[in-house]
C-alpha beads as a LAMMPS data file, in Angstrom:
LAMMPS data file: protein, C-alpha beads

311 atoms
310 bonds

1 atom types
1 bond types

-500.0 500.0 xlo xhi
-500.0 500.0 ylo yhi
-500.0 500.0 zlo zhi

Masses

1 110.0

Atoms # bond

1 1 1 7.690 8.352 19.121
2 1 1 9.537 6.157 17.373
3 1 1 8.794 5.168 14.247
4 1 1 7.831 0.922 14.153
5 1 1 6.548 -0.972 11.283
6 1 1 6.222 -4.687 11.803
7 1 1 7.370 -5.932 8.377
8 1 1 4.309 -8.457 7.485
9 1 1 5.236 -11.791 5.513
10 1 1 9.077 -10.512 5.899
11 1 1 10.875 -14.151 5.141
12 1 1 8.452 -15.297 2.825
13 1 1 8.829 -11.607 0.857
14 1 1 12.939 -11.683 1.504
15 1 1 12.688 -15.324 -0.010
16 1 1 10.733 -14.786 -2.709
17 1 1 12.827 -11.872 -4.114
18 1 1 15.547 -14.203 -4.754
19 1 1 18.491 -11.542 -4.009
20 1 1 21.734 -11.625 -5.908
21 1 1 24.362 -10.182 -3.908
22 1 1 25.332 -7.881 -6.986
23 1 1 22.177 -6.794 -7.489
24 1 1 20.387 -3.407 -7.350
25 1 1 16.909 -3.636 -5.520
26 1 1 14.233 -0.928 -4.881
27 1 1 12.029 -0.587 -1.756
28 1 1 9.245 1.708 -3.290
29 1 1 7.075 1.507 0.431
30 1 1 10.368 2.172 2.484
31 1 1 8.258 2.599 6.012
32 1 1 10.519 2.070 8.932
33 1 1 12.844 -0.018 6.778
34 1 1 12.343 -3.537 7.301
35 1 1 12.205 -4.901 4.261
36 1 1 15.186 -3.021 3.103
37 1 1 17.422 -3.932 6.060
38 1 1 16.948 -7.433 5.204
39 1 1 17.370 -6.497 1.391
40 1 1 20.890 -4.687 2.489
41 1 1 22.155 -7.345 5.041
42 1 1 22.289 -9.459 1.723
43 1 1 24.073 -7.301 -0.677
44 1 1 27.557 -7.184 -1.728
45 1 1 29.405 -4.199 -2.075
46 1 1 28.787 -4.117 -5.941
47 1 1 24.643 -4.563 -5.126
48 1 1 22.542 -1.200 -4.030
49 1 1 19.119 -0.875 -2.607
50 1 1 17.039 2.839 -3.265
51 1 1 14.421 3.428 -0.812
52 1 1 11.175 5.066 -1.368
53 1 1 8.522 6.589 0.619
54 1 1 6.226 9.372 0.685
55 1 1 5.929 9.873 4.118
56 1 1 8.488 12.162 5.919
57 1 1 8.922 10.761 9.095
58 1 1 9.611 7.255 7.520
59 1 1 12.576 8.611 5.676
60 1 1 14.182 10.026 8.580
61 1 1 13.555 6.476 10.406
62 1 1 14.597 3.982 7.673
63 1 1 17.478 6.253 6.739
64 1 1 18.843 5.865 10.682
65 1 1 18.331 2.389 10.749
66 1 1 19.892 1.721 7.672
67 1 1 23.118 3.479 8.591
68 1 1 25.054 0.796 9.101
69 1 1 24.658 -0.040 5.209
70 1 1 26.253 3.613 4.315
71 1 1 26.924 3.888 0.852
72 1 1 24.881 0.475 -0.419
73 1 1 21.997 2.212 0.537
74 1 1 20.113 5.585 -0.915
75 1 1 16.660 6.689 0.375
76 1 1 14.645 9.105 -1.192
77 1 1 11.419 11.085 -0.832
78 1 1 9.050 10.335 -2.762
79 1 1 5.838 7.961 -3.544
80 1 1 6.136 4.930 -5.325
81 1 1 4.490 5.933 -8.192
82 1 1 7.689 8.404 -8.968
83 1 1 10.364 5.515 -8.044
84 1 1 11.286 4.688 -11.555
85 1 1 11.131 7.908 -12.902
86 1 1 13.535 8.862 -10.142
87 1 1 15.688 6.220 -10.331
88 1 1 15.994 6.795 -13.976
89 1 1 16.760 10.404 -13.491
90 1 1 19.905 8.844 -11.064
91 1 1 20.883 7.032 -14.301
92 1 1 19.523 3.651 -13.244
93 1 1 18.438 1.829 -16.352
94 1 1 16.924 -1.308 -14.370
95 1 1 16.390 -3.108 -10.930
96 1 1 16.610 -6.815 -9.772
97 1 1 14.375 -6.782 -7.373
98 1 1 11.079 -4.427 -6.360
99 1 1 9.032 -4.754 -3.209
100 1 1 5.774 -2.928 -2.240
101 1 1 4.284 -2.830 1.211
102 1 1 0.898 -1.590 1.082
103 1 1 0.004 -1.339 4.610
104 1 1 0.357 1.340 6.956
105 1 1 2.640 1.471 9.390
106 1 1 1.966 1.010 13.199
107 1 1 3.916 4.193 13.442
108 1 1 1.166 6.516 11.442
109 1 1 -1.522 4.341 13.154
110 1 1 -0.518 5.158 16.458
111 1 1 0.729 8.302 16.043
112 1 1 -2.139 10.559 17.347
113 1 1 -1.608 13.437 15.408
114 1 1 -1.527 11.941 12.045
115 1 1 -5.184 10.894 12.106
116 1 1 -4.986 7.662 10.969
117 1 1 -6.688 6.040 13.936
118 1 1 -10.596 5.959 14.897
119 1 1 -8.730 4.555 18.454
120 1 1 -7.418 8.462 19.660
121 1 1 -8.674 11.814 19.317
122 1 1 -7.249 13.758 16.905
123 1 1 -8.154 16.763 13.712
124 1 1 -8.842 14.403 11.213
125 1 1 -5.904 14.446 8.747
126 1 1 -4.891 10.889 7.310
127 1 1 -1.897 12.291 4.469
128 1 1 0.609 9.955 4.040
129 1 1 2.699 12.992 2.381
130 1 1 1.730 15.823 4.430
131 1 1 3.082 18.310 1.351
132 1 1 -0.431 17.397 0.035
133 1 1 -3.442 19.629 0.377
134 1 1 -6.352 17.413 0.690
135 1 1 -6.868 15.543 3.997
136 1 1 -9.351 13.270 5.321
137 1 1 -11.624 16.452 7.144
138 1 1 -11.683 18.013 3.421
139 1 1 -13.008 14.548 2.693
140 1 1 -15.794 14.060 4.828
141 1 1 -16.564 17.854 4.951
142 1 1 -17.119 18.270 1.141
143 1 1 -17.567 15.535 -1.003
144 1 1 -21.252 14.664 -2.005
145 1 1 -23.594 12.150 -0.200
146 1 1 -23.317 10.219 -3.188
147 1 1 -19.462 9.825 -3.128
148 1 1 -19.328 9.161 0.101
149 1 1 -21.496 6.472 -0.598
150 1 1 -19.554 5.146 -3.430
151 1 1 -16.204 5.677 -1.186
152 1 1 -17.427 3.543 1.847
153 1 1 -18.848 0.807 -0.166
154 1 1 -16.305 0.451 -2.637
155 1 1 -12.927 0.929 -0.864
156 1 1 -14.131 0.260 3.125
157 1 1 -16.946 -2.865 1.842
158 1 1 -19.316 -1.585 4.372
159 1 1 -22.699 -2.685 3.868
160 1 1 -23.648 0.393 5.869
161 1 1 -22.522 2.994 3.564
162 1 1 -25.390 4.563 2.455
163 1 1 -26.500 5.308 5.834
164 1 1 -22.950 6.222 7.275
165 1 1 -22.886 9.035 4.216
166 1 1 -26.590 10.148 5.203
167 1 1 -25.649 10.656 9.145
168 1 1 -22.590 12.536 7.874
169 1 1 -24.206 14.946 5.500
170 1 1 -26.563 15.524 8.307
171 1 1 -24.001 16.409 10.798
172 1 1 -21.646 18.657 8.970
173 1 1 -25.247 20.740 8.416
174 1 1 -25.093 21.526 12.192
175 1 1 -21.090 22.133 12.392
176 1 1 -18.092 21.330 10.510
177 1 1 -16.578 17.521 11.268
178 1 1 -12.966 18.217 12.421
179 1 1 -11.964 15.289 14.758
180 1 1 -11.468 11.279 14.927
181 1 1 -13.809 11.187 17.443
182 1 1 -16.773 13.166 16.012
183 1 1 -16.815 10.745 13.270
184 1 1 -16.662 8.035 14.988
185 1 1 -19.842 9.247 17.477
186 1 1 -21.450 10.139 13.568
187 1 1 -20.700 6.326 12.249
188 1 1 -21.980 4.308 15.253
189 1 1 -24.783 5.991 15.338
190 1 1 -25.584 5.207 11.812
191 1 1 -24.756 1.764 12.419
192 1 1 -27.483 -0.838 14.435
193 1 1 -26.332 -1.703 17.859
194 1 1 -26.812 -5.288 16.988
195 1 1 -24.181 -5.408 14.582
196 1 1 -21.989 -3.164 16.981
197 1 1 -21.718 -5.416 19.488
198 1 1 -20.587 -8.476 16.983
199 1 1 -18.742 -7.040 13.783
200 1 1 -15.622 -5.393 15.459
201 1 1 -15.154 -0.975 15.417
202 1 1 -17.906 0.043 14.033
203 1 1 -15.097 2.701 12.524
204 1 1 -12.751 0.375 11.190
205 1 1 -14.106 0.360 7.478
206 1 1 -14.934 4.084 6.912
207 1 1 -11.601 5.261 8.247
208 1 1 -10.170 2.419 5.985
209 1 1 -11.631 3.798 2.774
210 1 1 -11.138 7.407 3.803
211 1 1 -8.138 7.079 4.029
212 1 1 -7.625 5.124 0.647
213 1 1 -9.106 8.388 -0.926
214 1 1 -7.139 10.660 0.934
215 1 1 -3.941 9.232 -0.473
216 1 1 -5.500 8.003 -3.901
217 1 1 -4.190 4.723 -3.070
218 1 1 -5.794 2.762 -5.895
219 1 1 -5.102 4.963 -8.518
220 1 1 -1.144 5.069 -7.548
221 1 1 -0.892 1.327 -7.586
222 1 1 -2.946 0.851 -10.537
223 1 1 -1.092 3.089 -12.602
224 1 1 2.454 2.236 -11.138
225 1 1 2.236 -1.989 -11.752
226 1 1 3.263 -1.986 -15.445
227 1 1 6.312 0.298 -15.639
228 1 1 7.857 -1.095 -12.549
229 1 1 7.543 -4.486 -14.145
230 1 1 8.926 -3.324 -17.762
231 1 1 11.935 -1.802 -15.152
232 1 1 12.827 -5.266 -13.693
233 1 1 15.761 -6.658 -15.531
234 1 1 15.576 -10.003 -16.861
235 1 1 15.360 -12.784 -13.930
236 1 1 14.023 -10.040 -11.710
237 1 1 11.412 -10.544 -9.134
238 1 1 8.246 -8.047 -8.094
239 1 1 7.032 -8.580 -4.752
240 1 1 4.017 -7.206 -3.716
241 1 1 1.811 -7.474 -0.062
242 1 1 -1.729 -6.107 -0.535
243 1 1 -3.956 -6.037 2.367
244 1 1 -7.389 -5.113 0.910
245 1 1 -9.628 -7.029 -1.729
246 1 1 -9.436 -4.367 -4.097
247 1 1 -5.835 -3.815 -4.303
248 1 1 -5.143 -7.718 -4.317
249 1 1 -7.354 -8.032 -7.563
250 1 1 -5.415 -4.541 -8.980
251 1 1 -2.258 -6.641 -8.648
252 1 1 -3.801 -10.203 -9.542
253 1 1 -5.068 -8.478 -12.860
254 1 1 -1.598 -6.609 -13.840
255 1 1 0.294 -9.922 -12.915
256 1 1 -2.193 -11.534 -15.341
257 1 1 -2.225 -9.029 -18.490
258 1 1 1.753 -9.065 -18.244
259 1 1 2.029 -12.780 -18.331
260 1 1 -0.546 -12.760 -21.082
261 1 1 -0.873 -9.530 -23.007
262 1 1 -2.034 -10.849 -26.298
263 1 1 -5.042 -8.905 -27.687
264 1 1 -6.425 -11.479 -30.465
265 1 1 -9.634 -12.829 -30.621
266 1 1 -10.079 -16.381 -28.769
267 1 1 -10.754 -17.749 -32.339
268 1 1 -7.324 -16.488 -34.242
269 1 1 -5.578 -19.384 -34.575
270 1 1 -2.231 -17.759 -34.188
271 1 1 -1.571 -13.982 -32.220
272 1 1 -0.872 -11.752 -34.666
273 1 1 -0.945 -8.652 -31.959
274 1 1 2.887 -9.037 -31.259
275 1 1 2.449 -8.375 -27.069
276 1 1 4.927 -10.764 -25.729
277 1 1 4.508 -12.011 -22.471
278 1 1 6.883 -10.069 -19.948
279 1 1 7.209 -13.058 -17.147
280 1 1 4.694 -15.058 -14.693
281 1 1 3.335 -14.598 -11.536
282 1 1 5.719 -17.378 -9.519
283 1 1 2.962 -18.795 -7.125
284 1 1 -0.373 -19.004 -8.792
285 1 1 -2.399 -18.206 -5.393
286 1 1 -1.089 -15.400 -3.034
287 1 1 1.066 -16.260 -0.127
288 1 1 -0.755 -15.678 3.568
289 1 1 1.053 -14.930 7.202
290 1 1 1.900 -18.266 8.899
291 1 1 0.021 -19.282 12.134
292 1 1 2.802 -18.295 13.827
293 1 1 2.837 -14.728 12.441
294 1 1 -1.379 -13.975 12.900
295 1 1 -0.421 -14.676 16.410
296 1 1 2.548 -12.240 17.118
297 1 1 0.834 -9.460 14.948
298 1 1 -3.123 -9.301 14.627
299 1 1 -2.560 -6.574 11.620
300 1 1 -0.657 -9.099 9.655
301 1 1 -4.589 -10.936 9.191
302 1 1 -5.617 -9.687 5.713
303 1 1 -2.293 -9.794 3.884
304 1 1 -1.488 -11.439 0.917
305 1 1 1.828 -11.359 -1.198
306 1 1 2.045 -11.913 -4.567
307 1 1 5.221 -12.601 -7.009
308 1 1 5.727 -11.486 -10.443
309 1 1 9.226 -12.715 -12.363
310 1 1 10.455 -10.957 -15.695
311 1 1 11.482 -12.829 -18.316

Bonds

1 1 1 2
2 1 2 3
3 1 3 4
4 1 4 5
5 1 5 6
6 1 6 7
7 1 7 8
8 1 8 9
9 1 9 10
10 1 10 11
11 1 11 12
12 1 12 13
13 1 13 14
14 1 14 15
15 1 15 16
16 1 16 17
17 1 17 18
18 1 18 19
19 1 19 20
20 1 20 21
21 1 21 22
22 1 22 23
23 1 23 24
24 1 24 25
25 1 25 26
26 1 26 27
27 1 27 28
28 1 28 29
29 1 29 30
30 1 30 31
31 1 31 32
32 1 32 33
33 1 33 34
34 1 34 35
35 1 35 36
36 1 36 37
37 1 37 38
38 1 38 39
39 1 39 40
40 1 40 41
41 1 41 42
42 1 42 43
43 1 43 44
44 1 44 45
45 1 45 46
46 1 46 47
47 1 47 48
48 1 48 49
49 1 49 50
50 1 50 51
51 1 51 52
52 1 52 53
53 1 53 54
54 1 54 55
55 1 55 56
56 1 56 57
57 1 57 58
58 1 58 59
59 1 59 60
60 1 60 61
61 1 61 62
62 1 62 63
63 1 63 64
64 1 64 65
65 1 65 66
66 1 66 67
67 1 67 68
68 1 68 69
69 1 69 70
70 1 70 71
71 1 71 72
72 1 72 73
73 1 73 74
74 1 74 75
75 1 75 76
76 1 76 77
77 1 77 78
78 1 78 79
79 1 79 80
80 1 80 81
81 1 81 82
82 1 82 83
83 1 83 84
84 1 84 85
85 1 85 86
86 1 86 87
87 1 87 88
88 1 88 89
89 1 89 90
90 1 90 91
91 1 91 92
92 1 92 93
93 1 93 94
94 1 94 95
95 1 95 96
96 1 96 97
97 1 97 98
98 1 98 99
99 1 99 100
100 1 100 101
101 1 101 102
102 1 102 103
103 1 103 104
104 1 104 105
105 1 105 106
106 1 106 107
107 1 107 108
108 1 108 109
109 1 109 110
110 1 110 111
111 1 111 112
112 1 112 113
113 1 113 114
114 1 114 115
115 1 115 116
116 1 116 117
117 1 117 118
118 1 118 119
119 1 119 120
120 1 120 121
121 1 121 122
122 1 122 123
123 1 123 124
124 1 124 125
125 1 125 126
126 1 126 127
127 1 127 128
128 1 128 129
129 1 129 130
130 1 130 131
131 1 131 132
132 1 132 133
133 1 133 134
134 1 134 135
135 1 135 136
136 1 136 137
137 1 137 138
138 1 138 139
139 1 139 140
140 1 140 141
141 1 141 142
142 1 142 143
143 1 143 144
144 1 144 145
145 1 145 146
146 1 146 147
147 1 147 148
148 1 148 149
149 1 149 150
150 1 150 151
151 1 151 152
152 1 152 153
153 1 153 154
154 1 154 155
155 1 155 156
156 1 156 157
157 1 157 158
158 1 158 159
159 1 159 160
160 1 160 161
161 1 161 162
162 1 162 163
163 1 163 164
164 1 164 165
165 1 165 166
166 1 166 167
167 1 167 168
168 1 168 169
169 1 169 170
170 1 170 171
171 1 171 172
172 1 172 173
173 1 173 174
174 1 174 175
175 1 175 176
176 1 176 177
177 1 177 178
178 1 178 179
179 1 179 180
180 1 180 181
181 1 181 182
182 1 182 183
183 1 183 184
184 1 184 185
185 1 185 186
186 1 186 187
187 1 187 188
188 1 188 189
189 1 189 190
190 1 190 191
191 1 191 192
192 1 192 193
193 1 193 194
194 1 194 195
195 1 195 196
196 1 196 197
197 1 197 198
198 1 198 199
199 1 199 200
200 1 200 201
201 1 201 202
202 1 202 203
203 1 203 204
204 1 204 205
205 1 205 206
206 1 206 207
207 1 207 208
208 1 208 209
209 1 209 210
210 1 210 211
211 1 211 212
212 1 212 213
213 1 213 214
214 1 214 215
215 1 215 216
216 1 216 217
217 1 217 218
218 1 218 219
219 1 219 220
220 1 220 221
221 1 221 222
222 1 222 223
223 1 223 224
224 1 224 225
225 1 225 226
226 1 226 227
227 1 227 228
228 1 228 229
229 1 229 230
230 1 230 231
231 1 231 232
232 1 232 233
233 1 233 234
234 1 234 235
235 1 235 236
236 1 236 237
237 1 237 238
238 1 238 239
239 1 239 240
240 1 240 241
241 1 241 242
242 1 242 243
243 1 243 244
244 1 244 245
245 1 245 246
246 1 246 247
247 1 247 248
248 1 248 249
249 1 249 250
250 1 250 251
251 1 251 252
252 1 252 253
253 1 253 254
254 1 254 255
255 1 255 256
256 1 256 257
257 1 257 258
258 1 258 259
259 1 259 260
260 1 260 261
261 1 261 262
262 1 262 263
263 1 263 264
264 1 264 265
265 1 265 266
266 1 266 267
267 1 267 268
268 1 268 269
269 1 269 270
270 1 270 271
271 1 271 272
272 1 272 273
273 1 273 274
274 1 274 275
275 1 275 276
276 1 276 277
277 1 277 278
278 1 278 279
279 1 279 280
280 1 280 281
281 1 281 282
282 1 282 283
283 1 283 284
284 1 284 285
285 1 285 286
286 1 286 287
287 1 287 288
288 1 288 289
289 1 289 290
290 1 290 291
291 1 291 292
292 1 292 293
293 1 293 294
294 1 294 295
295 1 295 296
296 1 296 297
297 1 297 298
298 1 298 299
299 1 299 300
300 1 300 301
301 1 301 302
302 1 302 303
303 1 303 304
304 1 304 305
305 1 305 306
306 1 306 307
307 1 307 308
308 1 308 309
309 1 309 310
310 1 310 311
């Protein structure tokens, strides 16, 4: 199968990064590389663009269709959280440009086998980086009532949660829940027919915040933001498209404390903690797909891109 990502908010991202020809630009959620392609179509021979992504098959893709670029271009395994690390390791000592993708691709959703998808049948897996030992069935299989709770609410905003956790724990007593479909038999049953036949999948939301636990998806962008914007070089331009609440405010908040890191009291007249602001976000409220877009791609519906500039 071959490996599709529809890149969401593409102009309004490739505008927003303001590329310089000459400039050296890193794609830390490389996908199936459309981001970068448009990145590399704009790049003179002097400007370079390093790829990252965890996910194996997305290498393999984005490194094919970025070909044509040959030498402009370098794409390397790993997760985002790594990418400056890595890049300084290659000797790179700053980038003009950065741009995350936080969605997942239509390629790992529809790729059976993954075990992304509540849609087909499949062991229940969800790894973006299948080097990694836990998966989604370890998930569901062993973690407490309690944090399953905590999972469904927090990261899938289910107002069901409790009782999706409780018909779980219940069914893994009788046997051991190994498939997409198993859970999803476990979940609508927890779930009042009522609201079944109005609020969408019933599945949608647990699978969603399983599989932000799976691949500790929070934690990596929370702990990623600030050194990727102290790696920007002066001018340079963060772009970021979130697609859940939670890591929207993650990003709103970093954005924030870098454009205003001072640690006084309200009252001080003057800061006396020395933090210097390290740039602004460049459009106050986040940018959302066009009409245009919601209508060629219903997955494009909860994204929202934000823009950080260094000073």
């Amino acid at each position: 199968m071959e490996f599709n990502h529809y890149s969401v908010l593409l102009k309004e991202t490739i505008e927003g990064l303001n590329i310089k020809p000459d400039g050296i630009y890193l794609d830390g959620t490389l996908g199936g590389g459309g981001h970068s392609y448009e990145i590399a179509k704009r790049l003179s021979d002097k400007g370079h663009l390093y790829g990252t992504d965890r996910d194996e098959d997305a290498i393999k893709a984005a490194s094919e269709r970025l070909k044509e670029y040959g030498d402009k271009v370098t794409t390397i395994r790993a997760n985002y959280k790594d990418a400056v690390e890595t890049l300084k390791e290659l000797g790179v000592t700053g980038v003009d440009g950065i741009v995350l993708d936080l969605g997942v691709s239509s390629y790992q959703l529809d790729t059976a086998e993954r075990g992304f998808s509540y849609k087909e049948d499949s062991k229940l897996d969800m790894r973006m980086d299948r080097r990694q030992k836990l998966t989604a069935e370890d998930i569901v299989n062993t973690y407490s009532q309690k944090e399953l709770t905590r999972i469904i609410r927090d990261y899938g905003e289910d107002n069901f949660a409790a009782n999706i956790a409780k018909h779980i724990c219940q069914a893994r007593e009788v046997k051991p829940i190994e498939t997409t479909f198993e859970l999803n038999d476990i979940i609508k049953a927890a779930i009042p027919a009522k609201i079944r036949a109005t609020g969408g999948h019933p599945s949608k939301r647990t699978f969603q915040a399983i599989r932000i636990e799976c691949n500790h998806e929070l934690d990596v962008l929370r702990d990623s933001l600030d050194e990727m914007i102290k790696f920007l070089n002066p001018g340079g331009r963060f772009a970021i498209i979130t697609f859940h609440s939670l890591e929207d405010r993650i990003v709103k908040t970093a954005f924030k404390k870098n454009e205003d890191p001072c640690t006084c009291p309200k009252n001080f007249p003057v800061c006396v903690c020395g933090n210097k602001p390290l740039g602004f976000a460049v459009n106050k409220k986040p940018i959302l797909p066009s009409e245009e877009e919601l209508q060629n791609n219903k997955r494009s519906k909860s994204a929202k891109l934000r823009i950080f500039e260094k000073v």
